[in-house]
N, C-alpha and C positions, 0 to 999 in steps of 0.2 A: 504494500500500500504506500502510495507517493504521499510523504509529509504534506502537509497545505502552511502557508506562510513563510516559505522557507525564504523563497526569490525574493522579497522585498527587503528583509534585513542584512542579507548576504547580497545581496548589489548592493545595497546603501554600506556597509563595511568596504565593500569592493572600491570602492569612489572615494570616501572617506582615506585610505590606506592610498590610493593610488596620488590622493592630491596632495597627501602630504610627504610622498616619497621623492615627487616630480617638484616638489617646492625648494629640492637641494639640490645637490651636486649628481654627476654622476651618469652613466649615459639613460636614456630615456627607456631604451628597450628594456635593459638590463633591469631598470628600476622596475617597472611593471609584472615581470616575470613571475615574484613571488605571490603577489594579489592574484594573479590569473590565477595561478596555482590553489591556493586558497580557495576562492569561486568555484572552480571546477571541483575541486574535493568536494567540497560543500551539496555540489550539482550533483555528483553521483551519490552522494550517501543519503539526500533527500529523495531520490530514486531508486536505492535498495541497490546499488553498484558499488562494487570493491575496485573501484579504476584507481590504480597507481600511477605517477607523471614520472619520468624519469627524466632526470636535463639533458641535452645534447646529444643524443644517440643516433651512432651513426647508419643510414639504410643505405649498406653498399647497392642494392637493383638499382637505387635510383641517385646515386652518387652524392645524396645532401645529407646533411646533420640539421632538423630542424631542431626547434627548442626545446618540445616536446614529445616524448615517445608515451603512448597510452597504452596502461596492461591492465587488461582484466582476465582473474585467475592465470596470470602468467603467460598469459599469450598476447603479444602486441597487435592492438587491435585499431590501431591511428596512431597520428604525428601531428602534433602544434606548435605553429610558426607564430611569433610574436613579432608584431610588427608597431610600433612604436604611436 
């Protein structure tokens, strides 16, 4: 059963965390990274998914390292690219 109320306070954290990371130094994408990661846990566990984000992992088929590699139960099942 999908929690109900979840999205509204976990975006409002997500924006919150993001405005105050981008109010410093440091590169833009990089700063974001953590928040996303955050939000999407958040995402899958208010829908009853064990998604794990791994940083940087590389998919030799397709020659890139995006930012995220997605597992659920151990099997990589997507890739997220942050983009700033």
């Amino acid at each position: 059963m999908v929690e109900t109320g979840w999205l509204q306070s976990d975006v409002q954290q997500y924006g919150a965390t993001c405005k105050a990371k981008l109010g410093g130094p440091g590169e833009q994408e990089a700063l974001i990274r953590a928040p996303i990661e955050a939000l999407l846990t958040a995402a899958s566990k208010a829908v009853g998914v064990s998604a794990v984000f791994h940083d940087e992992v590389r998919d030799a088929v397709r020659q890139v390292r995006p930012d995220f590699a997605v597992t659920i139960l151990g099997a990589v099942c997507g890739h997220i690219e942050v983009k700033a």
